[in-house]
C-alpha positions in Angstrom: 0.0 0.0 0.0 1.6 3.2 -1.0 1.3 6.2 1.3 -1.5 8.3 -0.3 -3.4 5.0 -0.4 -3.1 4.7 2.9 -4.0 8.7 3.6 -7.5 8.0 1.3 -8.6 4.7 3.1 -7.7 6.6 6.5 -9.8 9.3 5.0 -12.3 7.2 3.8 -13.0 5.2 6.6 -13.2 8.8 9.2 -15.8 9.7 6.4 -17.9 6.4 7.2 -17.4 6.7 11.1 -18.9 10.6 10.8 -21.9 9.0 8.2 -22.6 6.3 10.8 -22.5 8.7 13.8 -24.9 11.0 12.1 -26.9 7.7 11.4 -27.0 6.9 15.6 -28.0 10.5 16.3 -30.3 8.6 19.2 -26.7 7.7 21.0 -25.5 10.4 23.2 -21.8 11.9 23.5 -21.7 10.9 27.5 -23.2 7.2 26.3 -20.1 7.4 23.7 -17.7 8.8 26.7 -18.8 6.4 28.9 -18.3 3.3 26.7 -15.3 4.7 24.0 -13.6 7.4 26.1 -14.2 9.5 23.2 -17.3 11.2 22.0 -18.1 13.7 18.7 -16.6 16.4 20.9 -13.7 14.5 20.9 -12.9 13.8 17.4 -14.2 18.0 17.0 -10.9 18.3 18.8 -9.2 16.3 17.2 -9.2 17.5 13.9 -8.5 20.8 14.9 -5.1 19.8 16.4 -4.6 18.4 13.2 -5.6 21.2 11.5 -3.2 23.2 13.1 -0.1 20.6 12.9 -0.4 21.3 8.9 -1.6 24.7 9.4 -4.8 24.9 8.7 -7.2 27.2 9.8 -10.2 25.3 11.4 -11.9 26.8 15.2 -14.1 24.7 17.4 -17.2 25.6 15.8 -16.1 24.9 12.3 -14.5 21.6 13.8 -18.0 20.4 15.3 -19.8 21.3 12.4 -18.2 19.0 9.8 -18.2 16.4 13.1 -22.2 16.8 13.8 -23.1 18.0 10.5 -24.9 21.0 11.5 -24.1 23.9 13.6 -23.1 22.3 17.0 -26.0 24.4 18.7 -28.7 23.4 16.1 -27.6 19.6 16.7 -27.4 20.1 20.5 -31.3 21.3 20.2 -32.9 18.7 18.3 -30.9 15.6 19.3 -28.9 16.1 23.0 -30.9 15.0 25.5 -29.7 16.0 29.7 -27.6 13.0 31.1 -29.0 11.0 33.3 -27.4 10.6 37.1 -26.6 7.3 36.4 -24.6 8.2 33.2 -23.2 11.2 35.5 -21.7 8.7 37.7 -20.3 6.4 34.9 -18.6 9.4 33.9 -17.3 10.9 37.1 -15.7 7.4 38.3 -13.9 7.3 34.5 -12.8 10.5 34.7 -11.6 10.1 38.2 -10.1 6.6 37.0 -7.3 8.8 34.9 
């Protein structure tokens, strides 16, 4: 496999993980924190530090719009629902795991 082969299937298969997030709209970032350690949040900021390491001009917002598919704040309206004390919990004993 030659490099940019490698760069397109990499690319490719990020493409598919966004489609099949935006498929699962039902499954909540602190369900995906709880059971990943990473959530659409996450890979938001991700691609923004990669963004800058090839200096590219991306901010949060834009960052979480190509992640959600939507402006962050009309996606947060129409899909987030409030966690749950139980997931709460989940999360605060992961988080205090690190």
């Amino acid at each position: 496999m030659t490099n940019e082969q490698q760069i397109q299937l990499e690319a490719a298969a990020f493409r598919r993980l966004l489609k099949h997030l935006d498929s699962r709209k039902d499954v909540q970032n602190i369900e995906l924190m709880n059971t990943t350690g990473f959530c659409r949040n996450c890979l938001s900021k991700w691609m923004m530090a990669e963004a800058k390491e090839l200096a590219v001009e991306l901010d949060y917002d834009q960052a979480r719009e190509h992640v959600y598919g939507m402006p962050y704040s009309e996606w947060k309206e129409n899909h987030q629902l409030p966690a749950t004390a139980e997931q709460m919990a989940v999360f605060d004993a992961l988080q205090a795991k690190k």
